[in-house]
C-alpha positions as CSV (number, residue, x, y, z in Angstrom):
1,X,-60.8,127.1,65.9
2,X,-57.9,128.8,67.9
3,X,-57.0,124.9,68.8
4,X,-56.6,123.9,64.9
5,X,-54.7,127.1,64.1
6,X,-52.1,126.9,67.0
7,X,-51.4,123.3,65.6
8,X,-51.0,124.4,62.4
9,X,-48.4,126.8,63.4
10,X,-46.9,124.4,65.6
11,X,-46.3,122.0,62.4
12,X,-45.2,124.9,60.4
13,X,-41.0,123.9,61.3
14,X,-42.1,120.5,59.6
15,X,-43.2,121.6,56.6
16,X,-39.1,122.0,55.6
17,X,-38.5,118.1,56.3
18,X,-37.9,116.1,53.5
19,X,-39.6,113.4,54.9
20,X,-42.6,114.8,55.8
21,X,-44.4,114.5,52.3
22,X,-43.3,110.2,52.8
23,X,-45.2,111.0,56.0
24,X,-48.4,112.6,54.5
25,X,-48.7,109.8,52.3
26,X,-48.6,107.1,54.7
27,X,-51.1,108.6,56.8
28,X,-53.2,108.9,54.0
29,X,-52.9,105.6,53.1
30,X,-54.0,104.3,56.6
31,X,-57.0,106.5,56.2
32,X,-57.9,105.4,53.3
33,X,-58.1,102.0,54.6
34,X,-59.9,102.5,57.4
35,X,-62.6,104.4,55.2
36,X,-62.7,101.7,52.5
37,X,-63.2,98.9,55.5
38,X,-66.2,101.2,57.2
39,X,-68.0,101.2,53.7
40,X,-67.1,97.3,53.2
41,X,-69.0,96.7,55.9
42,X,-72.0,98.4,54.1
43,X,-74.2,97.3,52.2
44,X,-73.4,97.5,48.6
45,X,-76.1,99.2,47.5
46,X,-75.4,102.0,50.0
47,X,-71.0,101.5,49.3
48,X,-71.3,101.5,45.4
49,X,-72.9,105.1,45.5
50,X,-70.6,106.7,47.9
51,X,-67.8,105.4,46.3
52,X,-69.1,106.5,42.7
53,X,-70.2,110.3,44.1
54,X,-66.8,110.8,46.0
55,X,-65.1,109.8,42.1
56,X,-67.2,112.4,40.4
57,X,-66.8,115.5,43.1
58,X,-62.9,114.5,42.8
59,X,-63.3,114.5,38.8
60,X,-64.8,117.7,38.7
61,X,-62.8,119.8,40.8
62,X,-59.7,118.6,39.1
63,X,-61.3,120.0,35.5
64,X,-62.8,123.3,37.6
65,X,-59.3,123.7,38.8
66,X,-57.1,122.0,36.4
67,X,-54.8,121.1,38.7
68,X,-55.0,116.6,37.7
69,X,-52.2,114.2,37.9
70,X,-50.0,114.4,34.7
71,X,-50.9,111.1,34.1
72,X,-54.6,111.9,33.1
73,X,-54.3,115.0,31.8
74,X,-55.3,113.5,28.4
75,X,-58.8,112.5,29.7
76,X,-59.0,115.6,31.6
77,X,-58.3,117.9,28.4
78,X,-61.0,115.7,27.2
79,X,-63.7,116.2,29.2
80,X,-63.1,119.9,29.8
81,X,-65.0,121.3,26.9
82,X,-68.1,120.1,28.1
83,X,-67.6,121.5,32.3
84,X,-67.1,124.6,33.6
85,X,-63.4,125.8,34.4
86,X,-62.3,128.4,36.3
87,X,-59.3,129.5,34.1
């Protein structure tokens, strides 16, 4: 744990840079990829529900927290009434 904290404080100067969300992003992107073509190469039956359970845990912690893309904040208002929130 001492290993992960010293790196974060190591990357702290970086957090300043205006290029470093761009950076974020792309890295993001790659893993994103690279976890989309592991569970390609799984069966569907097995990719489907991982897919579909990682949506849902995403889904609810943005109403828990409120804290969704302003693009689907309509849906999100939506759906609230019915899940818990923490506000």
């Amino acid at each position: 744990m001492l290993y992960v904290e010293q790196l974060f404080k190591s990357l702290q100067p970086l957090y300043d840079q205006p290029w470093f969300p761009y950076a974020l992003g792309c890295i993001g992107l790659l893993f994103a990829y690279s976890i989309f073509k592991t569970l390609n190469s799984l069966p569907k039956l097995v990719m489907y529900p991982i897919i579909g359970t990682t949506c849902v845990i995403v889904c609810m912690n943005w109403v828990y927290n409120r804290n969704e893309p302003e693009l689907i904040t309509s849906i999100v208002d939506a759906i609230a009434p019915f899940l818990h929130t923490k506000m």
